[in-house]
N, C-alpha and C positions, 0 to 999 in steps of 0.2 A: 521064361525065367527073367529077360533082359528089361519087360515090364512090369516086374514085381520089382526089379532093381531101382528103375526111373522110380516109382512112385515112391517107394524108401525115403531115395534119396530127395525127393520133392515135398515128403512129409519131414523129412529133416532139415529142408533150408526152410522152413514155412516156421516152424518148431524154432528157431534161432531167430525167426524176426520178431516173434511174437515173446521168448523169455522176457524175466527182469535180469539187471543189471548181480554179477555176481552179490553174495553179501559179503563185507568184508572181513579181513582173517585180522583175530587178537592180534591186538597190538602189546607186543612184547619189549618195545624201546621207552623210554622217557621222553615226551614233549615239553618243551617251554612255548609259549606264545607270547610274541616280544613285541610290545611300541606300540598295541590297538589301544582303541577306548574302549574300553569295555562297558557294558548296558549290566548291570547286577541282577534285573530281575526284580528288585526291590524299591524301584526307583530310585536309585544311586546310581553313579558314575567314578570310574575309574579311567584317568586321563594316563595316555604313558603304560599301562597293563602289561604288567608280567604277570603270567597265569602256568602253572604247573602240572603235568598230566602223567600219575605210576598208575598201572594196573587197573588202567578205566577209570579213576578216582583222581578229582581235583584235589591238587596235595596245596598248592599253595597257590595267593594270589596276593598281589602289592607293586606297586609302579617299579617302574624296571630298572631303577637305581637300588633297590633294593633286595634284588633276586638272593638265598640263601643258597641253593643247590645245585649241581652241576645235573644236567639233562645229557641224553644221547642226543638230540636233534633239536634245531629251535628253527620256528618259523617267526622270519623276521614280518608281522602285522604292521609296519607304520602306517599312517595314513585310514587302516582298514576300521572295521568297526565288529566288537565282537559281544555275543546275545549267548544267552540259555537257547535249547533248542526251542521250538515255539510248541505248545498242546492243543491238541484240538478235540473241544469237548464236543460230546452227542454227534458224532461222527457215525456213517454209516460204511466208510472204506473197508474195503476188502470183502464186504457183504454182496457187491452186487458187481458184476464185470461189465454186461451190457444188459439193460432194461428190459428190450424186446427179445431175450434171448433168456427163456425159462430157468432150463438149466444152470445159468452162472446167478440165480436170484436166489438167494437163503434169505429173505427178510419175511418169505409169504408163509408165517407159518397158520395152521387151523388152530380155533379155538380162540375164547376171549380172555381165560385165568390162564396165565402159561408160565411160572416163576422157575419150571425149570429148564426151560429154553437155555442153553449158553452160547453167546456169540463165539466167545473165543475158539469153539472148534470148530467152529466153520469158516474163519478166520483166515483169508486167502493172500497170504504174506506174500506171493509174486502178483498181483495184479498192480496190472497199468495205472490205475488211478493211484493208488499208493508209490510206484514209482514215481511218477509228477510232481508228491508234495516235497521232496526234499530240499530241489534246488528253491524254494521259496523259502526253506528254514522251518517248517515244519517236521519234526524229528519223531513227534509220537501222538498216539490219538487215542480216545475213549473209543472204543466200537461198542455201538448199545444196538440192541432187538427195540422192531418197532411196531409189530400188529399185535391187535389184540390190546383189554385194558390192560391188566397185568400182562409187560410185553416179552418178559425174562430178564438177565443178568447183563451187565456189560462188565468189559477186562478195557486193560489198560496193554497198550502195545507201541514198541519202539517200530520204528519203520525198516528196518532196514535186517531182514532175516531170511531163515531158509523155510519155518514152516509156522505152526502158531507157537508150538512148544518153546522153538526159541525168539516167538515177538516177546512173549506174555511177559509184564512186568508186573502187571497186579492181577489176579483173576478172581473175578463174580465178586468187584466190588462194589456194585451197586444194583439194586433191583428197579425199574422204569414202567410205569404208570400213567398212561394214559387219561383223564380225568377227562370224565364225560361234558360232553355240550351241553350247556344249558340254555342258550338262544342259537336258532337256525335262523337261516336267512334263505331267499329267495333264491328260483334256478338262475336268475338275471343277474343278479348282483351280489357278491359276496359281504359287501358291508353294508346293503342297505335291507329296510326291512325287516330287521332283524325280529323276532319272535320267542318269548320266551316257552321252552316245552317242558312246560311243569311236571306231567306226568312221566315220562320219558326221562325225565333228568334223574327224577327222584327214584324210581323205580333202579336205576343203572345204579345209583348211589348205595341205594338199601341192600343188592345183590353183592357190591364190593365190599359192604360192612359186613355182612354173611358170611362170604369166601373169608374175609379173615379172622371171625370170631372164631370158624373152625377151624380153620389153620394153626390160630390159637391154641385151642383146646388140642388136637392133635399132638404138637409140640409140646405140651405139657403133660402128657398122659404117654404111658409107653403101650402103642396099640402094636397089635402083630399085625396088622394087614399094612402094607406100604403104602401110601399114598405120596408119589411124588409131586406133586403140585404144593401142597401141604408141609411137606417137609422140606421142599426148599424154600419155606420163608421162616426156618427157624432163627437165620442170621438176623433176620431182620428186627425181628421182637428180641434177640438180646443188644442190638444196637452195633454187632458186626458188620454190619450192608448197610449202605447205605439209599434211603431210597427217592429218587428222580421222580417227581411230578413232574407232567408235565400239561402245562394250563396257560393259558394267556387271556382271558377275559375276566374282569374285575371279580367279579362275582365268585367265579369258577376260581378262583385265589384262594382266595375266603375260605370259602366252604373244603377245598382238598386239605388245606394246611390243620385246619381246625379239624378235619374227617379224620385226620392220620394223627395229629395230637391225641385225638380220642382214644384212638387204636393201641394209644401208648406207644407207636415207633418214634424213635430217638435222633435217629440223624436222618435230616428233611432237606432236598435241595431244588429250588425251582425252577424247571426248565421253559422258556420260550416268555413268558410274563409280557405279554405284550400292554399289556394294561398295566402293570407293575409299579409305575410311577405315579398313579391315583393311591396306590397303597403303601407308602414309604414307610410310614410309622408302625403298621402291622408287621410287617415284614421287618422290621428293626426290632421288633418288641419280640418276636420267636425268635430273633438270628437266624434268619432265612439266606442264605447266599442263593446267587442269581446266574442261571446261566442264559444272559438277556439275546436275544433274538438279531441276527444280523443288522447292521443299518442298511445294506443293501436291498431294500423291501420298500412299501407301499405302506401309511399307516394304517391300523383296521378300520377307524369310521372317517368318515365322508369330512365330518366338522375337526379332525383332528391337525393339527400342523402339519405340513406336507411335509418339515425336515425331523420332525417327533423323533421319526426310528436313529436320524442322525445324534440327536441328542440325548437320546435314553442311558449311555451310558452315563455321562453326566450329571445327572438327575438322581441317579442309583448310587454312585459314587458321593456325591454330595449329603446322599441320605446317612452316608455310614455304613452301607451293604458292601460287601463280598461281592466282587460281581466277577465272572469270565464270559465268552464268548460265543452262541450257540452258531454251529456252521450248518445248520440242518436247513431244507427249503428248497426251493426250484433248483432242480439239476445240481444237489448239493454235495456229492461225491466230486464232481468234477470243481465243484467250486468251491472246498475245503480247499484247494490251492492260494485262495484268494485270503484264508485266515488273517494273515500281516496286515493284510490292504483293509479289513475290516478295523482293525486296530487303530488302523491310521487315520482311516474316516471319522472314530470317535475322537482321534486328538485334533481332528482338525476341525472339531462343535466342542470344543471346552476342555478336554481330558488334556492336561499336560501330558508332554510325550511317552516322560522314560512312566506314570503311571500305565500311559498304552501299552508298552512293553507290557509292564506288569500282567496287565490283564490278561494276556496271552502264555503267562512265563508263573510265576509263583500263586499268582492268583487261580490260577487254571487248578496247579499242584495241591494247594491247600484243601479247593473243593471238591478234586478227585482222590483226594488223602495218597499222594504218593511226594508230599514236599519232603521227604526225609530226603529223595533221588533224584529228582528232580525239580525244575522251577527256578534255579537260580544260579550264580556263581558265588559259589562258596564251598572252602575245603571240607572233606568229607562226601560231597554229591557225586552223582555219577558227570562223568565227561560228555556231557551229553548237551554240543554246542557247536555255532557256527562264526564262521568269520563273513563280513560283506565288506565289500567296496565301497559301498555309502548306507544309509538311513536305510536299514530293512523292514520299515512299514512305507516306505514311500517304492511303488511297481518302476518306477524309472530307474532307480538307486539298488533294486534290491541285488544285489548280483552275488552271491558265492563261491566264494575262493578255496573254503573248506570247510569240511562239518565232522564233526565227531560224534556218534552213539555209543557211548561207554569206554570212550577211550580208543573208540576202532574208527580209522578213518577212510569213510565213507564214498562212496564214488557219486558221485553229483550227474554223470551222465543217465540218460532218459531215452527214450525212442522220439521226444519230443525235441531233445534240441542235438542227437542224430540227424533228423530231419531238418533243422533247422542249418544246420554246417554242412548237408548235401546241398540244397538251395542255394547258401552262398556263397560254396564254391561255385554253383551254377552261374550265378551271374555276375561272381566276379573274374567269369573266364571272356566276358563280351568284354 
């Protein structure tokens, strides 16, 4: 009996190192935030920031010689610097806990049409990787499915919960698309060699045009047999979903945007465009928004600028495009933490600053279609915002003092900087 007791008790201290950070309890008081600069989201600034917070909802904001209303609490900000929460688009958090480890992996699903895939209930609100993004000011993410062409639905989710039900801020707003390769390249090299596979491309193409002419038809005929595949792209043909290509070679542009024009889908958005910037005029001419490819990357060919991916925002921005931020790529769960730091990289090749914010903040909102609650400071949105010590796209600066998801305020400890406050107590005991 006294070793069923140890082991209990040894699955329960193992069990407490491994939770997340409670979620926080409504906040039932009135905040004022007093004396910050505040970042708008819109590329504006607010020097001196008075900022007001009833019932999750920003009630007011205007420099602090101006405040109208009495608060239960104020947090005096001077010096501080205060942001929208940051979004992070085509995000894979909460999908995957450890790589090599099966069981915490929902991304593998079978099959190549899969429209009724939904991330959001698989959606794992305590994982470590989502606990990490906070203290950088990351507040909420798109979680999108990623095998398969047709990959299924992604939601939209604040960080900071108890399970999916209460992340979910938007659900099965987007369907995500895969867009077939139309040059392969060599086992040696990935950018060189490249080979165009006409058959192979065309063939993947004609079965997508297929899968959705029936789907089509389906949707518009009232059949008794169920086809779920089928009838979860009804949103899409009435222009409720919105649907995620995702393509980066010039060519492979072209052809998906004009593929899904054809189809008659209504709201188009293109993910990863590594090539993107040979196509500005196209891409201008549909209203195509961009969610462009990290700058932390390599460019695809051999002959292209070695700082390209730094500049690509730039480029896109300058075109007139919509653009936000894709965090997806090498080990990119763990390096959605880096979001800011991508931002900042684009303002430091061309993108004025507070537009960098933007890209991370309203720009992000628009082309996930949740700017009503997010993306900015301004009365009416949700509270869903942080305070920093200094410039929070610069990793030296970024430091938080406090964050809010809807009004609720947030606990910013982590198992990572846990760990980090055992050590230096560690060695500031020599």
């Amino acid at each position: 009996m006294k070793n069923y007791i140890y082991i209990l008790l040894l699955l329960l201290s193992c069990t407490k190192g491994f939770t997340q950070q409670t979620p926080a309890a409504n906040q039932n008081k009135s905040i004022l935030i007093l004396g910050a600069t505040a970042h708008i989201g819109d590329g504006s600034l607010i020097e001196n920031c008075a900022l007001g917070i009833r019932a999750g909802k920003i009630v007011e904001i205007t420099t602090s010689d101006l405040v109208k209303n009495q608060y239960d609490k104020t947090i005096n900000a001077k010096g501080q610097h205060l942001y929208p929460g940051f979004i992070a688009a085509n995000a894979t958090v909460g999908m995957v806990e450890i790589d090599a480890i099966r069981p915490t992996n929902d991304l593998n699903e079978i099959g190549e049409y899969l429209p009724h895939i939904r991330t959001i209930i698989a959606y794992n609100a305590e994982s470590k990787v989502v606990e990490s993004l906070r203290p950088n000011g990351i507040l909420s993410a798109q979680v999108v499915p990623t095998r398969g062409v047709i990959c299924g639905s992604s939601s939209i989710v604040q960080l900071d919960a108890w399970n999916w039900e209460d992340a979910a801020l938007s659900i099965d707003e987007g369907l995500h698309i895969n867009w077939p390769r139309a040059y392969l390249s060599s086992r040696r090299s990935r950018t060189t060699d490249l080979k165009y596979n006409q058959k192979s491309y065309e063939e993947k193409i004609k079965s997508l045009g297929e899968f959705l002419k029936e789907s089509l038809v389906y949707n518009q005929t009232q059949s008794k047999t169920k086809h779920l595949p089928f009838a979860a792209m009804k949103d899409v043909f009435s222009g409720n979903q919105t649907v995620y290509i995702h393509a980066d070679n010039q060519r492979e542009i072209v052809d998906a945007i004009q593929f899904l024009k054809e189809h008659k889908v209504k709201k188009i958005v293109l993910v990863g465009g590594k090539e993107a910037h040979l196509i500005t005029n196209f891409l201008k001419e549909y209203d195509i928004p961009v969610i462009v490819s990290r700058p932390h990357r390599l460019p695809t060919q051999e002959d292209q600028d070695i700082k390209l991916p730094f500049k690509m925002a730039k480029i896109l921005m300058d075109a007139g495009l919509t653009i936000t931020i894709d965090v997806s790529g090498r080990m990119e769960r763990m390096n959605t933490r880096n979001l800011p730091f991508y931002a900042g990289t684009f303002a430091a090749y061309g993108v004025p600053k507070e537009k960098a914010v933007e890209l991370i903040t309203l720009n992000a909102a628009k082309i996930l279609g949740v700017e009503e609650r997010l993306g900015s400071l301004t009365v009416g949105k949700d509270a869903t915002l942080f305070l920093s010590l200094g410039d929070a796209l610069d990793m030296r600066t970024n430091q938080l003092t406090h964050a809010f998801i809807g009004g609720k305020n947030i606990s910013l400890e982590t198992h990572q900087t846990e760990l980090w406050k055992r050590y230096m107590e560690k060695y500031s005991r020599k």
